[in-house]
C-alpha positions as CSV (number, residue, x, y, z in Angstrom):
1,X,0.0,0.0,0.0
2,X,1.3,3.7,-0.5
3,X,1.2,6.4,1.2
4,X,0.7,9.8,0.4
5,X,1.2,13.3,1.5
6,X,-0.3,16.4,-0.3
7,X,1.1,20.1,0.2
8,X,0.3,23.5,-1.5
9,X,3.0,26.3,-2.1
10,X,1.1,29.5,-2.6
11,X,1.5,32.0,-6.0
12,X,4.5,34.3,-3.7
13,X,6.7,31.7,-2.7
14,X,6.6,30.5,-5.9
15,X,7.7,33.6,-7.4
16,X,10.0,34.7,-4.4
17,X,11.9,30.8,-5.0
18,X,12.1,31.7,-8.9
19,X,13.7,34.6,-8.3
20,X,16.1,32.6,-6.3
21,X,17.0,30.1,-9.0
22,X,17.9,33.1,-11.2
23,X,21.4,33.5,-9.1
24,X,21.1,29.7,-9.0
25,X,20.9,29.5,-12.9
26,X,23.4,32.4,-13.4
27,X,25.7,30.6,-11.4
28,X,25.0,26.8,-13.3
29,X,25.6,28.8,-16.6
30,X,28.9,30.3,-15.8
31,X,30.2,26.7,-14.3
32,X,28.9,24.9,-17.5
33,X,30.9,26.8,-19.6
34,X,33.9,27.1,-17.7
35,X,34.0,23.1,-17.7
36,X,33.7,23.3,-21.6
37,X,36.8,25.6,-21.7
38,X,38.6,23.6,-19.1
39,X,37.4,20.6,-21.0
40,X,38.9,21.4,-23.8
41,X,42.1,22.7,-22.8
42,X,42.4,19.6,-20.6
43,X,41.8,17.0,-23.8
44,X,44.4,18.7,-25.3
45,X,46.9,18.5,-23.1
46,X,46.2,14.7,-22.3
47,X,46.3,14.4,-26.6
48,X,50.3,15.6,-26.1
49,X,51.1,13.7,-23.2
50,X,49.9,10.9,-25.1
51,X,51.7,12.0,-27.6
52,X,55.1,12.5,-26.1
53,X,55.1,9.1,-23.7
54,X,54.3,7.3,-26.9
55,X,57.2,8.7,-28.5
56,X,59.7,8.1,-26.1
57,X,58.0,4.6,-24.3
58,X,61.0,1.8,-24.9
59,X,60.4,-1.6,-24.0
60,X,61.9,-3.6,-21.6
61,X,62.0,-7.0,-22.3
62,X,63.6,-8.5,-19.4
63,X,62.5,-7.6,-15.9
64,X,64.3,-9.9,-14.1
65,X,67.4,-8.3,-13.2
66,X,67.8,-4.8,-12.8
67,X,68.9,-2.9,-15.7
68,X,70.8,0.7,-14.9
69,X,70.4,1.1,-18.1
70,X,67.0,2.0,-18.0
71,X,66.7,4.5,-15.1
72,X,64.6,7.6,-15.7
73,X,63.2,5.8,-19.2
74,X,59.5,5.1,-19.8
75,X,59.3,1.4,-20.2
76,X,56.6,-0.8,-21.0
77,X,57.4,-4.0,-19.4
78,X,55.2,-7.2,-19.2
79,X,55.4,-9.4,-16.4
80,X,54.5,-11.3,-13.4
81,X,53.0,-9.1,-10.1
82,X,53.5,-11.5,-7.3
83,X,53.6,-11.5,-3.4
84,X,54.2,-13.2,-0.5
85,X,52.7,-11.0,2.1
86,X,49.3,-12.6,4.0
87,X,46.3,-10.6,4.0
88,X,44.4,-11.2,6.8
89,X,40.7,-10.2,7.1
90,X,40.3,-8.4,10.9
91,X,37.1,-9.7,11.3
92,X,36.5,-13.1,10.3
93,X,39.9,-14.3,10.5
94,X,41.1,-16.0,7.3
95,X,44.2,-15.3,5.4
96,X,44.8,-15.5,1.6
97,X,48.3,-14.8,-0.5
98,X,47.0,-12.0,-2.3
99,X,47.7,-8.1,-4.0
100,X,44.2,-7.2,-2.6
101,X,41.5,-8.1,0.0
102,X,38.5,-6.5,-0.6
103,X,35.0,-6.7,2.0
104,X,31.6,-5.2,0.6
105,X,28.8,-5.1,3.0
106,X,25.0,-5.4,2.3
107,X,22.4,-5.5,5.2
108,X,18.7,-6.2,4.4
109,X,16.2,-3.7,5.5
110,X,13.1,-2.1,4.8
111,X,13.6,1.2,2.6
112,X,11.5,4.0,1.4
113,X,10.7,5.3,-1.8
114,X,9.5,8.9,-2.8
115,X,7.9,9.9,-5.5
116,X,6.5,13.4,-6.4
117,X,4.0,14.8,-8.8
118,X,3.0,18.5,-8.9
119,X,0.3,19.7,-10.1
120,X,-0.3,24.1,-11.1
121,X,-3.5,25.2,-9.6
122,X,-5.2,28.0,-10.9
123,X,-4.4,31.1,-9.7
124,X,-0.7,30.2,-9.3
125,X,-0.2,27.9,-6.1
126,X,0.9,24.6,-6.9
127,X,-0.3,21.0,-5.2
128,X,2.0,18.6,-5.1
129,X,1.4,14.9,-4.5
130,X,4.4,12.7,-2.4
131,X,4.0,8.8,-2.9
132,X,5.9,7.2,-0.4
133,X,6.0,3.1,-1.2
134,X,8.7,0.3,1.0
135,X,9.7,-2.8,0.4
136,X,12.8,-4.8,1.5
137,X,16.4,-5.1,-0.3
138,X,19.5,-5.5,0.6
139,X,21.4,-1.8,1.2
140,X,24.9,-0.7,1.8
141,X,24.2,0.8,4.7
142,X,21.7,0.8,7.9
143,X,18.2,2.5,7.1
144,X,16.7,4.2,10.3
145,X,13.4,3.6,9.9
146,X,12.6,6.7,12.6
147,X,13.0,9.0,9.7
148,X,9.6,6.7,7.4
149,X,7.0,9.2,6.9
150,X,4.2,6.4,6.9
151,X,2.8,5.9,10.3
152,X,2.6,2.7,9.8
153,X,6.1,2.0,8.8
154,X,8.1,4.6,11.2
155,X,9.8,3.0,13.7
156,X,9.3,-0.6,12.0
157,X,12.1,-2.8,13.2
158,X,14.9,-2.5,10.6
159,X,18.2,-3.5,13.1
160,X,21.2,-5.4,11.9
161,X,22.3,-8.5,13.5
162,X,26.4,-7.2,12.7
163,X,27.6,-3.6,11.9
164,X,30.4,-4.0,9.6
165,X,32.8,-1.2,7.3
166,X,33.4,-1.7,4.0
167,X,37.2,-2.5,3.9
168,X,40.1,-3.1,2.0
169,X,43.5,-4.9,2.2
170,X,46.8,-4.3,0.4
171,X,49.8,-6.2,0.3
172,X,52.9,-3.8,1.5
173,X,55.4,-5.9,-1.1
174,X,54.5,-6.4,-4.5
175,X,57.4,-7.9,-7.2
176,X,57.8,-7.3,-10.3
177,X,60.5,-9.0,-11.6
178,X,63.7,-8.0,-10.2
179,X,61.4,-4.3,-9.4
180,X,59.3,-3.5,-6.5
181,X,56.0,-2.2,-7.3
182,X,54.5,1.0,-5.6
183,X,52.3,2.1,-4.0
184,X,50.5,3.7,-6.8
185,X,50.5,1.0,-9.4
186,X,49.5,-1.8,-6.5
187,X,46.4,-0.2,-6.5
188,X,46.0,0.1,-10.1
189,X,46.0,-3.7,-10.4
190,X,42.5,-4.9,-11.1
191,X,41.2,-8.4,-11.8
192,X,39.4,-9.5,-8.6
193,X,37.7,-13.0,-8.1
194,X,35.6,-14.5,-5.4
195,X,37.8,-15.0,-2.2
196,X,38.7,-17.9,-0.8
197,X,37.3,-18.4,2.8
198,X,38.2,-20.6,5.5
199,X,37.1,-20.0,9.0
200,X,38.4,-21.4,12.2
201,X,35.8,-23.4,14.4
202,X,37.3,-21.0,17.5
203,X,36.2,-18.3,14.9
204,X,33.0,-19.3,13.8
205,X,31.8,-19.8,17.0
206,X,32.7,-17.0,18.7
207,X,31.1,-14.9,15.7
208,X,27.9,-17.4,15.9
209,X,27.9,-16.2,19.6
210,X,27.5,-12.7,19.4
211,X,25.3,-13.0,16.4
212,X,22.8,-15.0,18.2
213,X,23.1,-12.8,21.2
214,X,22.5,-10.0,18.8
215,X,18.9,-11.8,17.7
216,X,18.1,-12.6,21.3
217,X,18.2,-9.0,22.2
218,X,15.8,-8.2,19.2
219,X,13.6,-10.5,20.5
220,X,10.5,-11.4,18.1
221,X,11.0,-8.3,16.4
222,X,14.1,-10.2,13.9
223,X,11.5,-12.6,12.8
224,X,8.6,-10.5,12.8
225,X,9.0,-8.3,9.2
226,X,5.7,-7.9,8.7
227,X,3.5,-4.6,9.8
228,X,1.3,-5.4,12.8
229,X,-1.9,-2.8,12.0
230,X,-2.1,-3.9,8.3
231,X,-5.3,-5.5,6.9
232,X,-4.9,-9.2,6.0
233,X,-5.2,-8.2,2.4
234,X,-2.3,-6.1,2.8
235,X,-0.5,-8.5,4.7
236,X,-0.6,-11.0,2.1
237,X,0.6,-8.5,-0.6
238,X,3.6,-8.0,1.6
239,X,4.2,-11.0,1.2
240,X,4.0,-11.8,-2.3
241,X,6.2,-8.9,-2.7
242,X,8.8,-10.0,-0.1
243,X,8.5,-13.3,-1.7
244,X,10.0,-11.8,-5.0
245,X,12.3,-9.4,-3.4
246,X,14.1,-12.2,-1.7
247,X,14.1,-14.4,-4.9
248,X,16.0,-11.7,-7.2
249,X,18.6,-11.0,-4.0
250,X,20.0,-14.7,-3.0
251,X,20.4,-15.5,-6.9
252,X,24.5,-15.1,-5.9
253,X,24.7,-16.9,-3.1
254,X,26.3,-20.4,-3.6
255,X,27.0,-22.2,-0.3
256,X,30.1,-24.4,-0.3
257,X,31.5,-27.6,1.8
258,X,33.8,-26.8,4.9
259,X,35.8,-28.8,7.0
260,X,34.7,-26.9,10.0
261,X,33.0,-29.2,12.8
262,X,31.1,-26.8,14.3
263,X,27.8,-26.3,13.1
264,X,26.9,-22.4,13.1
265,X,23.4,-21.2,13.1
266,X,23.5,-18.0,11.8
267,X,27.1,-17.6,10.0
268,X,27.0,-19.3,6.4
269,X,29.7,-19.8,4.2
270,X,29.4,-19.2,0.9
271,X,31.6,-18.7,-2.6
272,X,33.6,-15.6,-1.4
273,X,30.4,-14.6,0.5
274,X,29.3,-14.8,4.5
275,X,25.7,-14.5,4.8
276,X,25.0,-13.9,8.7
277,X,21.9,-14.7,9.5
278,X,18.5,-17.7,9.9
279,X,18.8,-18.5,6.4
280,X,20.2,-17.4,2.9
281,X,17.5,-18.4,1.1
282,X,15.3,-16.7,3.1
283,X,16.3,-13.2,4.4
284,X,14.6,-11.6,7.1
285,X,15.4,-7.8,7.9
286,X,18.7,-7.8,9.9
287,X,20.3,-10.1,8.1
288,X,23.8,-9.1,6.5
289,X,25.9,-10.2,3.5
290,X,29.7,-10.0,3.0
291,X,31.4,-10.0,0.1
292,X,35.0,-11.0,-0.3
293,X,37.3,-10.7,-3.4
294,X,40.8,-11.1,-4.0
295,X,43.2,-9.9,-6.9
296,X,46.0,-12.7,-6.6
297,X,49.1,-13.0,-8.1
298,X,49.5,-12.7,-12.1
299,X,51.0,-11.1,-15.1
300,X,50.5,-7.4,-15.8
301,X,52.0,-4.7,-18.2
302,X,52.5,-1.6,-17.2
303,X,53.7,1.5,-18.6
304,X,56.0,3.6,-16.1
305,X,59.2,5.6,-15.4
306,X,62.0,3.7,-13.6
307,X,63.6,4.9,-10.5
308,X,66.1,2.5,-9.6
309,X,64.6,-1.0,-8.5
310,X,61.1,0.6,-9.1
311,X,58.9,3.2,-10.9
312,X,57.3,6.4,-10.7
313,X,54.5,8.3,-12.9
314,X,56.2,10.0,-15.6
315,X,55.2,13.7,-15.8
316,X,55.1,15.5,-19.6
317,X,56.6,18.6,-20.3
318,X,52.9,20.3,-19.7
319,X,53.4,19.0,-15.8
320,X,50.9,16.3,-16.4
321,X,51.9,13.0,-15.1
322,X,51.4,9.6,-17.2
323,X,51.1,5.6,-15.7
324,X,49.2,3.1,-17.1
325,X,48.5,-0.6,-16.0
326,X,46.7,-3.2,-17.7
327,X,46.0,-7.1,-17.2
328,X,48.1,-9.6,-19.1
329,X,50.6,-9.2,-21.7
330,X,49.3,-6.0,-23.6
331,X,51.9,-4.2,-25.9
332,X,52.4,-0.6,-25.5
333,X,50.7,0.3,-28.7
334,X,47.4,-1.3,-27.8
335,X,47.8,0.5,-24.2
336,X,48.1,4.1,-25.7
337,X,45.0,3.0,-27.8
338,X,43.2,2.2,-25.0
339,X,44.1,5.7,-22.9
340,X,43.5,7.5,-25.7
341,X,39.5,5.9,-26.3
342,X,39.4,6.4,-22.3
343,X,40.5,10.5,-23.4
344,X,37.7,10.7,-25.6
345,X,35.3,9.1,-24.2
346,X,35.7,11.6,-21.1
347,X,36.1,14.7,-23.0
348,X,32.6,13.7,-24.8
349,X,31.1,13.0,-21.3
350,X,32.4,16.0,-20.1
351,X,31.0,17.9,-22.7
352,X,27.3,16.8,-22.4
353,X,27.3,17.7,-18.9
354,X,28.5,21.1,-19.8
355,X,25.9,21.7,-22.6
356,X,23.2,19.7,-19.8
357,X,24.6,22.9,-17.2
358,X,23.8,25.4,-19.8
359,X,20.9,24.5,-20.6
360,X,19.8,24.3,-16.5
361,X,21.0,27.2,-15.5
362,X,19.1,28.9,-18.5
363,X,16.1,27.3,-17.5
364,X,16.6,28.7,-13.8
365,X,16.9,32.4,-15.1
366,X,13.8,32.7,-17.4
367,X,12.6,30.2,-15.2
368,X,11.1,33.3,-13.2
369,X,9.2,34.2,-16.5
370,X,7.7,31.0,-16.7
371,X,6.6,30.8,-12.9
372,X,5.1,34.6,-13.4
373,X,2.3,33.0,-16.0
374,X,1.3,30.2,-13.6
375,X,-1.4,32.1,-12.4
376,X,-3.1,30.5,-16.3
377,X,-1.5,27.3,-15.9
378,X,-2.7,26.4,-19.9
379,X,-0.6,29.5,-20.7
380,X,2.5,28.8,-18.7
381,X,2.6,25.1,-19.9
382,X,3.1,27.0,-23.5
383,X,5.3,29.5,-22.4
384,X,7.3,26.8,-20.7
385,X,7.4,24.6,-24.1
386,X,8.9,27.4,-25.5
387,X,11.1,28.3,-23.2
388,X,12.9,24.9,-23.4
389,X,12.8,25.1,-27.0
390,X,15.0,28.6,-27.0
391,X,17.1,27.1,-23.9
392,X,18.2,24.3,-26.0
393,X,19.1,26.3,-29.2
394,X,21.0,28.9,-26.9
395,X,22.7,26.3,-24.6
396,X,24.0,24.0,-28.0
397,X,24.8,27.5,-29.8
398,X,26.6,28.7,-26.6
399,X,28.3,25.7,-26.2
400,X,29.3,25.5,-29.5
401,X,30.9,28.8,-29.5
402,X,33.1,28.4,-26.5
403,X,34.1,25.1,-27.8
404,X,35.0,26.4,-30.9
405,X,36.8,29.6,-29.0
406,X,38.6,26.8,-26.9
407,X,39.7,25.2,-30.0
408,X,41.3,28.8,-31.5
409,X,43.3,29.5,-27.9
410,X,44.3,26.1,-27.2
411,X,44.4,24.1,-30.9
412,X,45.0,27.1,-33.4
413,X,47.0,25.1,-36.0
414,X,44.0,22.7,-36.5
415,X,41.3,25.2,-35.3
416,X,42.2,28.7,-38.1
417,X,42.8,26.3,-41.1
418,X,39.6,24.6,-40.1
419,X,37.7,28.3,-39.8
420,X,38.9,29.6,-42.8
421,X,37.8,26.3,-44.6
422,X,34.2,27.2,-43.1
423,X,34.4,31.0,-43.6
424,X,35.4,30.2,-47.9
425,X,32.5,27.3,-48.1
426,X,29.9,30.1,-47.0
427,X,31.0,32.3,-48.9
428,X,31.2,30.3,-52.2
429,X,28.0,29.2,-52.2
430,X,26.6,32.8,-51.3
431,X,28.0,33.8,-54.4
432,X,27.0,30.8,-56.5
433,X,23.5,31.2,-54.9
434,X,23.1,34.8,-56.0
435,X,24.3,33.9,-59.1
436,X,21.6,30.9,-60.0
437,X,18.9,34.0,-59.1
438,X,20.8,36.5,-61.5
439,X,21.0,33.9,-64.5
440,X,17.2,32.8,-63.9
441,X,15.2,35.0,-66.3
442,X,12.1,36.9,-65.2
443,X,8.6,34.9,-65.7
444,X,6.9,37.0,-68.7
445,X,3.2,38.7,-67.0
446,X,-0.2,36.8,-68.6
């Protein structure tokens, strides 16, 4: 069942928050162009890094023995990343040979959903309608149910039978070869997997302990998910909905064989997962999932500057500093490919939010214009059509033009040839139009 609120803004606030979201607007304008300027002056300067590291990247065949010859080169090396420093997780206890450790946490609870609709009235006010809907799902983080604006979901029970952080685990001695790997590129390595996970029976049943102290002192309220002053019609949509909910969220979960003897309740092991709580296949608001995965040992390339037995980011003449890692053996050509599709797919990306900015902050200046009419609302829906009609021309003309500026003060060799190109194409066929009307004789009168 849903829940819904209605409130009314009067005709003056309206107009006294419109006038507001003109400095708002002003304000989203100038930032949206100033990231199109920036934007383009950054994409150029990655485009000559790229340039320059590709012209003066050497490869380095053999990694394992340090080569003197090498220091203060850009390499691209391929190779082996391995370790033999044990990770240990701080909480459950197990330990795994591994470049990174990684926990994700997901506890089921109930969670609320808003929707809004609103609606001008005539004369200017405006009514808008809040839909408020819940339903369970597993969440990264605890929901406090307090906050619910449906009496008859505030202050449901929606606990947690563990409170655990997100963490994650690197080793402090990564190998390349004859090199040690920093800092830096450690974290660059990607290629995670499900973790293994082996629990002591000490382990398991101290953390079985504290869980099941933890549902003790909830009392009937862990098993108890449903709402107590719902109708039994509404009670058995609940259900049909929880049924579904908890279907699409234990698809993951894949319980494996231990050699633990004791018997937990409430911890389950699973393929690089620990479910905590009654059952897995059957979640019940509390209950928490942890995710392990691990990114062992293997062969990487890498693109980097060497400093004696290791490497550091190489930084261009324009100050801008270049690494690159990538899984398996990659050759340096096929890495500065893939940097430069990364380059352009973020200067595009960058550039839609820029135009998306304009256009906003338009909106929010002759926004006021618009909220002025809504005392007709049939005329202010038209004016509003057409004011998101010229917003959209300006914003795409605007953003045009500063790109194009951009282009002149940062790419002039590509960007003056390119204008004058444009300039002599209008005015050709300006001339060869007014010709085709001069040499087009007059139709004789009837």
């Amino acid at each position: 069942m849903a829940y819904t609120t209605t409130t009314t803004t009067g005709y003056g606030s309206r107009v006294k928050n419109a006038c507001g979201g003109i400095f708002g607007g002003i304000a989203l304008f100038l930032a949206g162009t100033v990231l199109l300027w920036w934007n383009e002056g950054d994409a150029v300067a990655n485009a000559k890094l790229l340039e320059e590291v590709s012209e003066n990247a050497v490869d380095m065949e053999n990694i394992s023995k340090i080569n003197h010859d090498f220091n203060g080169k850009l390499v691209h090396a391929t190779g082996d990343a391995k370790t033999n420093d044990i990770l240990r997780e701080p909480t459950f206890g197990f330990e795994v040979n591994a470049i990174n450790l990684k926990r994700t946490v997901e506890y089921y609870q109930w969670t609320e959903e808003k929707h809004e609709e609103k609606r001008d009235k005539l004369g200017g006010g405006e009514e808008t309608v809040t839909t408020y809907t819940y339903e369970k799902r597993w969440v990264s983080k605890h929901v406090n149910s307090s906050s619910f604006a449906d009496p008859e979901y505030k202050n449901i029970f929606n606990g947690t039978l563990a409170n655990l952080d997100e963490k994650e685990l690197y080793a402090k001695n990564v190998t390349f070869g004859a090199y040690k790997l920093p800092e830096f590129i450690v974290h660059s390595i990607s290629g995670a997997e499900a973790a293994p996970i082996t629990i002591s029976d000490d382990m398991l049943k101290e953390l079985d302990d504290q869980v099941a102290r933890a549902v003790s002192n909830y009392g009937g309220n862990y098993r108890s998910n449903s709402v107590t002053s719902k109708t039994q019609t509404t009670a058995k949509q609940e259900i049909v909905k929880n049924d579904t909910t908890t279907n699409d969220s234990t698809k993951a979960f894949v319980s494996v064989e231990t050699q633990n003897k004791y018997q937990a309740r409430y911890i389950h092991q699973g393929e690089g997962e620990i479910y905590i709580g009654s059952s897995p296949s059957s979640p019940q608001v509390g209950d928490v999932r942890v995710t392990f995965t691990v990114v062992k040992p293997h062969m990487i390339s890498l693109i980097a500057k060497v400093k004696g037995d290791t490497f550091q980011k190489y930084v261009g003449k324009n100050k801008k500093e270049f690494t690159r890692v990538e899984n398996g053996d990659v050759s340096k050509e096929e890495m500065f490919a893939h940097q430069e599709s990364e380059n352009n797919i973020l200067m595009w990306a960058l550039r839609i939010i820029g135009i998306i900015m304009i256009f906003l902050g338009l909106k929010g200046v002759f926004g006021f214009v618009v909220t002025l009419a809504k005392i007709i609302p049939f005329v202010s829906n038209i004016l509003n059509f057409g004011v998101n009609i010229v917003c959209g021309i300006f914003a795409f003309v605007w953003s045009i033009l500063i790109i194009a500026i951009a282009w002149l003060f940062y790419r002039p060799l590509i960007a003056i040839p390119l204008l004058l190109i444009i300039i002599g194409a209008i005015v050709f066929f300006a001339i060869r139009g007014k010709k085709k009307g001069a040499a087009v004789p007059p139709t004789p009168g009837v």
